[in-house]
C-alpha positions in Angstrom: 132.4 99.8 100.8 130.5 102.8 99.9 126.3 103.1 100.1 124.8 105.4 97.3 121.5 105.7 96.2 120.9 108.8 93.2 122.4 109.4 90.2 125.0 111.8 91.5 126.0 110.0 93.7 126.6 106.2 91.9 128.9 108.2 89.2 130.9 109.7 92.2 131.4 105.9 93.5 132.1 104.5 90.2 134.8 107.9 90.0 136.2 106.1 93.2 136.4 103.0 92.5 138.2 103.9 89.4 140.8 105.8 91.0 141.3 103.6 94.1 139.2 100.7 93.6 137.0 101.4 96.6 133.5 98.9 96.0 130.2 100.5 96.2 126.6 99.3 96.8 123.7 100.9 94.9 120.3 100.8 96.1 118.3 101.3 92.8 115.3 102.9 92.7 112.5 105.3 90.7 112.6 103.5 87.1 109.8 104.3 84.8 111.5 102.3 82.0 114.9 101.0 80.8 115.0 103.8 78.6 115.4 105.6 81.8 118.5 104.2 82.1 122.1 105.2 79.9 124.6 103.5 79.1 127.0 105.2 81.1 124.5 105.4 84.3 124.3 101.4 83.1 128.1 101.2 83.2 128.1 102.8 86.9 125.9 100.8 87.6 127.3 97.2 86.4 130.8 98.1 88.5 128.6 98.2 91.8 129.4 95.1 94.2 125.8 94.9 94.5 122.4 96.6 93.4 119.7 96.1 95.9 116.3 97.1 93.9 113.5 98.5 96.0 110.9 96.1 93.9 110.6 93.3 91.3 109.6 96.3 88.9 113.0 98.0 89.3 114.9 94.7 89.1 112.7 93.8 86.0 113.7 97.5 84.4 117.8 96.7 84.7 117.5 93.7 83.5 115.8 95.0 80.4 118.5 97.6 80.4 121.0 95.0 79.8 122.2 95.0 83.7 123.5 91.6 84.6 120.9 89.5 86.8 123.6 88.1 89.4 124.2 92.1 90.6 120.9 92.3 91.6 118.8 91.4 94.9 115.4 93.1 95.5 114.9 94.2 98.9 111.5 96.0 100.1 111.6 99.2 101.5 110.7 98.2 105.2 108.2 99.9 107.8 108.9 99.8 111.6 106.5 98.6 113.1 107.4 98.4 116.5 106.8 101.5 118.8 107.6 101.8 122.7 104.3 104.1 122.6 102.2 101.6 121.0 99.1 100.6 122.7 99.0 96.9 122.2 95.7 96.9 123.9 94.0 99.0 121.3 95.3 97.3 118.9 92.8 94.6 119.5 89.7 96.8 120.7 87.5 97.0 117.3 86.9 94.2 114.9 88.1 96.5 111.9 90.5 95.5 110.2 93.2 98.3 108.6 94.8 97.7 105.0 97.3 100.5 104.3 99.3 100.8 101.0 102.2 103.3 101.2 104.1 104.4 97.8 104.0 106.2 94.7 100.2 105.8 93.2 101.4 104.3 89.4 99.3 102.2 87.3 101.8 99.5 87.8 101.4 99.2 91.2 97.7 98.1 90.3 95.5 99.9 92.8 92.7 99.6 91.1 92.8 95.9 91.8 93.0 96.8 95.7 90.1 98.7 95.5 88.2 96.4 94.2 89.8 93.5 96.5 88.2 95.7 98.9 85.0 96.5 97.5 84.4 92.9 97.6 85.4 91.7 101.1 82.8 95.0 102.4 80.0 93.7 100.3 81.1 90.3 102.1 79.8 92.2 105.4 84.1 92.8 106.4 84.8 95.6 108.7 87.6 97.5 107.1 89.4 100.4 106.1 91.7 101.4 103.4 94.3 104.2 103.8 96.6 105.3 100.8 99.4 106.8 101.7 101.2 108.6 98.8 101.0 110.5 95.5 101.3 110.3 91.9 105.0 111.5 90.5 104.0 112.1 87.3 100.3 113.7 85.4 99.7 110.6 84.1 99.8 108.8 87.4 97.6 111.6 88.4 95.1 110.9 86.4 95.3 107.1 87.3 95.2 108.3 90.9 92.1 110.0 90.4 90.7 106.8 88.9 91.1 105.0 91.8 89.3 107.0 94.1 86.5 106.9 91.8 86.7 103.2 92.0 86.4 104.0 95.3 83.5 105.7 95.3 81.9 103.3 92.3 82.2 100.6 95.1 80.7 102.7 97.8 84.1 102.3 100.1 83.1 104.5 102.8 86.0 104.2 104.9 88.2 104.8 101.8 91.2 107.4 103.0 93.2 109.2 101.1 96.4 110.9 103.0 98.7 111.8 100.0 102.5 112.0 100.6 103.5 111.7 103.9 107.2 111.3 105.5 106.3 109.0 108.2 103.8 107.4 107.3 104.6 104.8 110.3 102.5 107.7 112.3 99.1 106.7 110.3 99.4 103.4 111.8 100.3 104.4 114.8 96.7 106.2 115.3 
């Protein structure tokens, strides 16, 4: 069994299994649209022994793509949580409570509605913060990130943290 997860790489397994009938998994990822999606990557893609999607979104797009449902399993991308070096104790010091989103800022993801999910539990008298970790792939999703953090500011989050892209982001909630 072989583990790929680009482009590259699926049509180099389905090359393999072709010629020696080696099965491959695909984790499937980064999907706008099923017009993202050819029919020969959807041919790589329907020889896999499995497709593991990182969300319902990306399942939802290869299924509209024509991908057949029974391939597919959607499994989150996960965040370790547990640290040796993690101070259990501080954990618990403060009252506030932390919400952290990590991922690509899209409209679909629906941030705006976290915002404002937020926005309301403060004006509820809630001791939080909300961190967003990640950045917007495309200028559209730029323009939707920069919407959000006006939202932000339209519903006076104060302890409203942007960090951008970040390759661990496991360390922001660490500190």
């Amino acid at each position: 069994m072989v583990y790929v997860s680009g482009k590259k790489e699926i049509f180099l397994a389905y090359l393999l299994k072709i010629m020696n009938g080696t099965n491959y998994l695909y984790h499937a990822h980064g999907f706008k649209s099923s017009k993202d999606i050819s029919w020969m990557y959807k041919k790589a893609i329907m020889h896999a022994g499995k497709v593991i999607c990182v969300s319902g979104s990306v399942k939802s797009t290869l299924i509209k793509a024509g991908v057949n449902e029974a391939l597919l399993e959607v499994v989150y991308n996960g965040v370790d949580c547990i640290h040796k070096e993690r101070n259990h104790d501080r954990m618990f010091e403060s009252s506030e409570m932390r919400i952290i989103f990590v991922g690509s800022i899209q409209e679909k993801k629906n941030l705006k509605l976290l915002v404002e999910a937020v926005g309301i539990l403060l004006n509820e008298g809630l001791d939080l913060k909300l961190y967003i970790v990640g950045d917007a792939p495309s200028i559209q999703d730029q323009k939707y990130k920069n919407e959000v953090i006006l939202l932000s500011e339209k519903y006076r989050i104060d302890n409203f943290i942007y960090f951008g892209y970040r390759s661990h982001p496991d360390q922001i909630m660490r500190e």
